[in-house]
N, C-alpha and C positions, 0 to 999 in steps of 0.2 A: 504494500500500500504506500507506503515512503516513495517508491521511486515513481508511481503511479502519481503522487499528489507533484512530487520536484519535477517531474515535466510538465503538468499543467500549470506549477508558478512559474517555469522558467519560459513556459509556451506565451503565458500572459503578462511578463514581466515582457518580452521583447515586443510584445505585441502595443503594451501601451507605448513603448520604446519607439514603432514606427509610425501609429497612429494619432498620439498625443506628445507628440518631441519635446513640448515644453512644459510637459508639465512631470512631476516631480515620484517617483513611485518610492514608496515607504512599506518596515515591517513585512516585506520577503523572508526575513530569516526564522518567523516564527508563524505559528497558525495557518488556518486556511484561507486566508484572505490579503490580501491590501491596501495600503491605501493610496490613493490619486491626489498632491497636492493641485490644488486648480488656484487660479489669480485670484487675484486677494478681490476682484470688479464679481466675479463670475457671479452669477445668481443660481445657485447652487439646486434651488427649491424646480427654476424652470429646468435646467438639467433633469430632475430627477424624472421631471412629467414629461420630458422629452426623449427620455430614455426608456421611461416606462411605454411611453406608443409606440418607440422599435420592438419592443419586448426585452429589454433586458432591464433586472432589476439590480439595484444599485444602490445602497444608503449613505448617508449623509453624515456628516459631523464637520466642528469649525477645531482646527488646533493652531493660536496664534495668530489669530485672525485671517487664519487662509481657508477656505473650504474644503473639506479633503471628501473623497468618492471613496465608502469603503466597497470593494471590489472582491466578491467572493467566487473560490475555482472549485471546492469540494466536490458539489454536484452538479459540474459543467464538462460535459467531452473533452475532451483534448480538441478536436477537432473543432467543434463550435464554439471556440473560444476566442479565435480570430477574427469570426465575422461578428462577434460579440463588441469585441473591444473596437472595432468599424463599426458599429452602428453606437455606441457608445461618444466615438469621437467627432459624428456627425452632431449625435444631440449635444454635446459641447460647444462647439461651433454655431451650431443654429440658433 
């Protein structure tokens, strides 16, 4: 299960790497999940309702006053994790 879970963080850790370039991925080293720092402007809330109508879901938290996306891989394919983190980067952007 270990190596099952380190390549879907490592599948999603590059994936937010080409799809969100600038923004910041945190807490890789521990749990199944993490997190996305986003700009300190983002509106975190329309993100989420924008994330939620691609289908992916995605929560919320503020650390520092930056918005962080916590981003969970437990029970995501390997494979749909890619178009995940693209349709995630799109409701960022929009």
């Amino acid at each position: 299960m270990r190596l099952r879970y380190r390549r879907r963080r490592d599948r999603l850790v590059a994936a937010v790497g080409e799809h969100l370039p600038d923004n910041e991925v945190g807490g890789a080293a521990a749990g199944l999940h993490v997190t996305v720092a986003l700009a300190p402007d983002v509106d975190v809330d329309a993100v989420l309702a924008r994330a939620s109508e691609r289908g992916v879901g995605v929560f919320a938290a503020h650390h520092a006053g930056r918005p962080l996306l916590l981003v969970g891989y437990a029970n995501v394919a390997e494979e749909a994790i890619e178009p995940a983190v693209r349709a995630l980067a799109a409701a960022v952007r929009a």
